[in-house]
N, C-alpha and C positions, 0 to 999 in steps of 0.2 A: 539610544540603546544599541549596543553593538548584536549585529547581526548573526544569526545564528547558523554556519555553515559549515559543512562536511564534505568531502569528497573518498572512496574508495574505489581503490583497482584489486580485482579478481582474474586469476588466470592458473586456468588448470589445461589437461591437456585435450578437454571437452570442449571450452569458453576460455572467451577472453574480453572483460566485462570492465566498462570505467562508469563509475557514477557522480556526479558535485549536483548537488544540492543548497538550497537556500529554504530555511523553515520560514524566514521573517518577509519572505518573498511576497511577487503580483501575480502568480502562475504562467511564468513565462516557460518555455517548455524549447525543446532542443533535443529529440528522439531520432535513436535509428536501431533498432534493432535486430533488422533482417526479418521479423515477422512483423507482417502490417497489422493485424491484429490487437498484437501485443502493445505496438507502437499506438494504437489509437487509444486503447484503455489508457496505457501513460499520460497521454497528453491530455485527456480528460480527468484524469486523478491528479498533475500536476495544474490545471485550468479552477478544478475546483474546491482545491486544498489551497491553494494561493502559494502552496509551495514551487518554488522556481526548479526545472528541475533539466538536469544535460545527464543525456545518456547516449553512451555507442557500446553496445556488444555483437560478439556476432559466437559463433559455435557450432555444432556439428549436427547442425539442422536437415543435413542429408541424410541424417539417421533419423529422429522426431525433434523435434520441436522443446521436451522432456528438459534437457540439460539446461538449455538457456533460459527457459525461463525460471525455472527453482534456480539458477544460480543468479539468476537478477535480483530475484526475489532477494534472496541473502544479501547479496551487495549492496540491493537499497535499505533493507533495514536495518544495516548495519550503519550504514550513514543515516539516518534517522536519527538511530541513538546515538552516533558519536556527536552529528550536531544539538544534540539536546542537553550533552552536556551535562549540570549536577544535578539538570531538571528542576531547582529552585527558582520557584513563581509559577510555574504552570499550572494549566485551567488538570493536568493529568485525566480526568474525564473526559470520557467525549462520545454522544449520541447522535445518531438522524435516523428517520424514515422519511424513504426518498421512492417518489412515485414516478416511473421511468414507460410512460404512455400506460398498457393494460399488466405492466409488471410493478412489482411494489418488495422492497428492499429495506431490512433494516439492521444495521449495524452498531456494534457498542464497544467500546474501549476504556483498557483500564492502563497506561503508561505503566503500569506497578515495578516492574523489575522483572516481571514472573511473568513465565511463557505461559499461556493457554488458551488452546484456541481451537473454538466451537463452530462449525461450518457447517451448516442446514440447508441446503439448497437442490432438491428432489428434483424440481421443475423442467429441467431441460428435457428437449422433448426426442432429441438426438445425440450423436455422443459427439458428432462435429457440425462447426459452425462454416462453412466452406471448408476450407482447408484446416481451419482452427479444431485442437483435440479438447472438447471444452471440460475434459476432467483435471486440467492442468490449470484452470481458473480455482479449482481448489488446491492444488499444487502452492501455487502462486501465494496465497493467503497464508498457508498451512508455515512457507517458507518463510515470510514476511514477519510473520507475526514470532515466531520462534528468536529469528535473527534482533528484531528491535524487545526480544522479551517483554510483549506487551499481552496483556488479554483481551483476545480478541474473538468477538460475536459475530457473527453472520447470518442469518436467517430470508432468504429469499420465501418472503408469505407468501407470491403467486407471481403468473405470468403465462405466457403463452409463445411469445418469440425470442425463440435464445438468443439475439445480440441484443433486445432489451434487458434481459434479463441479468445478464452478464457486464452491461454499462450500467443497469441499474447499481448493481452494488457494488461496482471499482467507483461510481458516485457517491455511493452513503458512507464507500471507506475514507473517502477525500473529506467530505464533510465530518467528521465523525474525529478524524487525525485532525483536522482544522482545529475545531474546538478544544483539543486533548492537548495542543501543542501551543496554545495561546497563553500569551504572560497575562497574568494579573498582577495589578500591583498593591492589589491587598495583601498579596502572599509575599511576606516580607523571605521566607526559607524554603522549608522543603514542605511540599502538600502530602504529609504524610503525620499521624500522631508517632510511627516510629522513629524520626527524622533522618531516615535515609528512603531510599528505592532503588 
């Protein structure tokens, strides 16, 4: 089966953003984004999607933080979809609930075509995580899910320490795109009764 891979470069006069990807990947990972932060949700979204994934951006992080990652965000979901390709054979679903020590994370995806994307997550109990602005973990999602036009659910049920809370569900998003992006080979075409997406 030929492998399923994408790469995208961004550059504006904010960011300057390179992403390649492998969906048929081991979760080999290769991050530098200039925020550690950032960089560790990746390498655990690429570890537990099995998606392989190389990223270098960097941007105008002496202002906030804001630019680079909605612009990551874009540039990975766009390679997402470019590697997915006509999407013929795909599992297109894809669910987890994923328990992340006393915090607990569940995520739902629909590959459909169609942006939307539902983000529920009250719990943080500050608005930063050390240096991290943790309202740009919605940013993040908001971007992502727009750019690979998928529907996408979010729902943080609970928790108590914002960097579990915040690996919790860059986890159940890995798992969740795992499953959504998995061939079957029952599905001889498009997983869809209108035979596009």
């Amino acid at each position: 089966m030929k492998q399923r891979k994408a790469s995208r470069h961004r550059k504006t006069t904010e960011t300057d953003i390179n992403v390649a990807l492998n969906l048929d990947g081991q979760g080999k990972y290769d991050i530098k984004t200039t925020i550690p932060f950032l960089d560790h949700m990746l390498e655990l979204f690429s570890k537990h999607s099995l998606i392989d994934l190389k990223i270098r951006a960097k941007g105008d992080t002496h202002i906030d933080d804001h630019h680079l990652v909605e612009d990551l965000a874009i540039t990975l979901g766009l390679a997402i979809n470019d590697a997915l390709g006509d999407k013929k054979g795909i599992q297109r679903y894809g669910f987890f609930l994923l328990p992340m020590d006393e915090s607990l994370s569940y995520v739902a995806i629909d590959l459909s075509g169609r942006a939307w994307i539902d983000y529920d997550a009250p719990g943080f109990k500050k608005d930063y995580w050390k240096t991290f602005d943790l309202d740009l973990v919605e940013d993040f999602f908001q971007a992502i899910g727009s750019a690979c036009r998928m529907n996408l659910h979010i729902k943080l049920l609970k928790g108590r320490n914002n960097h579990h809370m915040a690996e919790g569900m860059f986890k159940a998003f890995a798992k969740a795109l795992s499953m959504a992006v998995a061939k079957d080979q029952r599905y001889k075409g498009m997983p869809s009764t209108k035979g596009s997406l």
